[in-house]
C-alpha positions as CSV (number, residue, x, y, z in Angstrom):
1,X,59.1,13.6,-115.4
2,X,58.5,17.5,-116.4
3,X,55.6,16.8,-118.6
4,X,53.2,16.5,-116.3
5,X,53.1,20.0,-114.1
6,X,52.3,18.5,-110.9
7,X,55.9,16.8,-111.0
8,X,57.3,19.9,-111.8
9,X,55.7,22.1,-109.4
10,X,57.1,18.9,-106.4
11,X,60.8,19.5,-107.9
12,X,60.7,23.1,-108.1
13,X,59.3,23.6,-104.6
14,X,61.8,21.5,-103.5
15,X,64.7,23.5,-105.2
16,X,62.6,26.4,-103.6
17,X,62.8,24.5,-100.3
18,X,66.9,23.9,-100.1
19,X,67.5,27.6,-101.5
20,X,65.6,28.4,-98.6
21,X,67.2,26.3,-96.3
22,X,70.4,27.4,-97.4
23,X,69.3,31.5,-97.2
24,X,69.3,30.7,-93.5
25,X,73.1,31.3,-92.3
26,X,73.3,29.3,-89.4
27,X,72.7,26.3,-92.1
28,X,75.2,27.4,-94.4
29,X,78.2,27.3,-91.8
30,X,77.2,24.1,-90.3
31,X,77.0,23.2,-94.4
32,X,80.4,24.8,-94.9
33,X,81.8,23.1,-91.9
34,X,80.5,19.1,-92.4
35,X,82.1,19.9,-96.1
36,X,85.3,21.2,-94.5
37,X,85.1,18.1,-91.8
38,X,84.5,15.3,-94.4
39,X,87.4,17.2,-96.6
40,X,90.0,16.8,-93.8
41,X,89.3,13.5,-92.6
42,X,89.9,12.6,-96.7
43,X,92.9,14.2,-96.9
44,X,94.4,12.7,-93.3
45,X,93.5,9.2,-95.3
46,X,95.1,9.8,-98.3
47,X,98.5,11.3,-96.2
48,X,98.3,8.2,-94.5
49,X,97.9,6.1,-97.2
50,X,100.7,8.1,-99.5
51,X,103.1,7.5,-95.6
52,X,103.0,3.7,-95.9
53,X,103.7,3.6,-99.6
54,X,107.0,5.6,-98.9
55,X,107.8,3.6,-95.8
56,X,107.2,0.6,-97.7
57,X,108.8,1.9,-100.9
58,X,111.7,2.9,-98.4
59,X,111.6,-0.8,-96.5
60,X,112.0,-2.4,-100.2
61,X,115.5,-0.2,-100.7
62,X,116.9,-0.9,-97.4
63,X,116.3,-4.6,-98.4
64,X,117.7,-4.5,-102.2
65,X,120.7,-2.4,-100.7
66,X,121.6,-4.9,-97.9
67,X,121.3,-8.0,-100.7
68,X,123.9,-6.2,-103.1
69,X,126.1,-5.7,-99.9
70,X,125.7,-9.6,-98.8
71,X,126.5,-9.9,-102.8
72,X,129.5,-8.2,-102.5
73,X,130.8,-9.4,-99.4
74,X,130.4,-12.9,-101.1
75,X,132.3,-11.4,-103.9
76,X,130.0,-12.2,-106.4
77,X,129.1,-9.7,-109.2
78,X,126.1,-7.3,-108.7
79,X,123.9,-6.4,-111.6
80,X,124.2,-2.7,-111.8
81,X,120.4,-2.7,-114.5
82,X,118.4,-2.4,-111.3
């Protein structure tokens, strides 16, 4: 793609072009804030994500607790391996 200098004078006016853009500040804090947005609205995912794992995680106890009670109400004998 570099061989031929015409290619290479398109890329590096373009580098020119978004070092430029970016010298303006106004365009470097609206940048610096859709970064900061898209990194928020990641991380509110993956809390919500990691939140129904534990409640789920917590569900699935409740449920193996309340068996081994039923178990032992029965009077039968509860594997203690799990």
């Amino acid at each position: 793609m570099f061989k031929d200098m015409g290619n290479q004078s398109y890329a590096w006016s373009a580098f020119g072009g978004v070092i430029a853009w970016l010298s303006d500040q106004q365009n470097l804090m609206l940048l610096s804030l859709a970064i900061g947005i898209v990194t928020a609205c990641v991380n509110m995912y993956q809390k919500c994500q990691e939140g129904k794992i534990r409640k789920r995680e917590n569900e699935r106890a409740e449920e193996i607790h309340n068996l081994k009670v039923r178990r032992l109400k029965q009077g039968l004998k509860v594997d203690e391996d799990d």
